[in-house]
C-alpha positions in Angstrom: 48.2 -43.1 -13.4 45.6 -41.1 -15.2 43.7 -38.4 -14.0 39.9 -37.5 -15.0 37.8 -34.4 -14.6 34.6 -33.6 -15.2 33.8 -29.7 -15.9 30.1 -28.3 -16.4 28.9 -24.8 -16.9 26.2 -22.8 -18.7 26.8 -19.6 -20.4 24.6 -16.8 -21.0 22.6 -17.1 -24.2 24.3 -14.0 -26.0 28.1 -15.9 -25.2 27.1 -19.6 -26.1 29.1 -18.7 -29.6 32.2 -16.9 -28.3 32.8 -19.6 -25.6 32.5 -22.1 -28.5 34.9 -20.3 -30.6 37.8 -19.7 -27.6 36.9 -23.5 -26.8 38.1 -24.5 -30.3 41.2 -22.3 -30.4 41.9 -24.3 -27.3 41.7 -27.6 -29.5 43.7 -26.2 -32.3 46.6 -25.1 -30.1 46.3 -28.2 -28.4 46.3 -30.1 -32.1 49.4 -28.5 -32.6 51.6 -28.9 -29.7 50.1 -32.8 -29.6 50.9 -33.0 -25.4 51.5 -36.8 -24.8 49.5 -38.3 -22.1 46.7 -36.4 -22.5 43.3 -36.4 -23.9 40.5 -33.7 -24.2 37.0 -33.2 -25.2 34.5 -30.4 -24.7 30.6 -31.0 -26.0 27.8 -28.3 -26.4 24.8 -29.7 -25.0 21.7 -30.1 -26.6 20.2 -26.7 -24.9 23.3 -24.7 -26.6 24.3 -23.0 -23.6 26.1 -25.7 -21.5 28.8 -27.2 -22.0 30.6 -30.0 -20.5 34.5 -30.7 -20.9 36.5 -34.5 -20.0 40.0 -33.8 -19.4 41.8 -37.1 -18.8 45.9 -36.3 -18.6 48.9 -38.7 -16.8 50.5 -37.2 -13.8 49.9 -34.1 -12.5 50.9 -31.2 -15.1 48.2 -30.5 -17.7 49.5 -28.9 -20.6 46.3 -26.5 -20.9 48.2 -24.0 -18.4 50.8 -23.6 -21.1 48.2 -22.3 -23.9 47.3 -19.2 -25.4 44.4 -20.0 -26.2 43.4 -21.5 -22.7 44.2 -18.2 -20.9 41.9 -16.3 -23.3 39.5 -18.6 -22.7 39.9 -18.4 -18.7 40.6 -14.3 -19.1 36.9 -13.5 -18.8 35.2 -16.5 -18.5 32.7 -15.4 -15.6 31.6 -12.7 -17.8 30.7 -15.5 -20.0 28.7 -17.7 -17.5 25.6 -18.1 -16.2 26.6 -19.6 -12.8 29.7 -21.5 -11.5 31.0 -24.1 -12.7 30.5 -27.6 -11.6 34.4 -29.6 -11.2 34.4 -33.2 -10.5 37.2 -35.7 -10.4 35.9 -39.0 -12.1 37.3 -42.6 -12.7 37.0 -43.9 -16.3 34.9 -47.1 -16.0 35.2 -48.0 -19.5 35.7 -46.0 -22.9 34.6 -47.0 -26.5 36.8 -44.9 -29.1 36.6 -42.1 -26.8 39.9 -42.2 -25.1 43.1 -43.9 -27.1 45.0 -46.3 -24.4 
């Protein structure tokens, strides 16, 4: 059964571009070791300080623990905010070329 989450967060202004950057090393790990069964995306909102990430991922391991890349980009990560993050577990109601079945 698949699993979604919602994450949410706003960094300070002068770390909008290094989160970006450790977000996309994330992705090109990830691109690499191609993790079956589950699917990722990460947005910059409009405002350029928040983000928002959709991790959808079948059973209960997510291959994110096993990255690099993911521990740098958890290693100081509170330095990098503004405020806590918001995590919310979600139900996919429906998907248009978002998600690949």
């Amino acid at each position: 059964m698949s699993k979604a989450v919602v994450i949410r967060y706003e960094t300070r202004a002068d770390a909008a571009e290094e989160n970006q950057r450790l977000v996309e090393r994330v992705f090109d790990e990830l691109n690499e070791a191609t993790p079956p069964g589950f699917r990722y995306a990460a947005f910059r909102l409009a405002d350029g300080v928040s983000f928002l990430h959709v991790v959808i991922s079948e059973g209960d391991d997510s291959p994110l623990s096993r990255l690099p890349a993911f521990a740098e980009f958890q290693r100081r990560a509170s330095e990098r905010m503004a405020g806590s993050p918001t995590r919310s577990d979600a139900a996919l109601v429906g998907s248009y070329r978002f998600c690949a079945p």
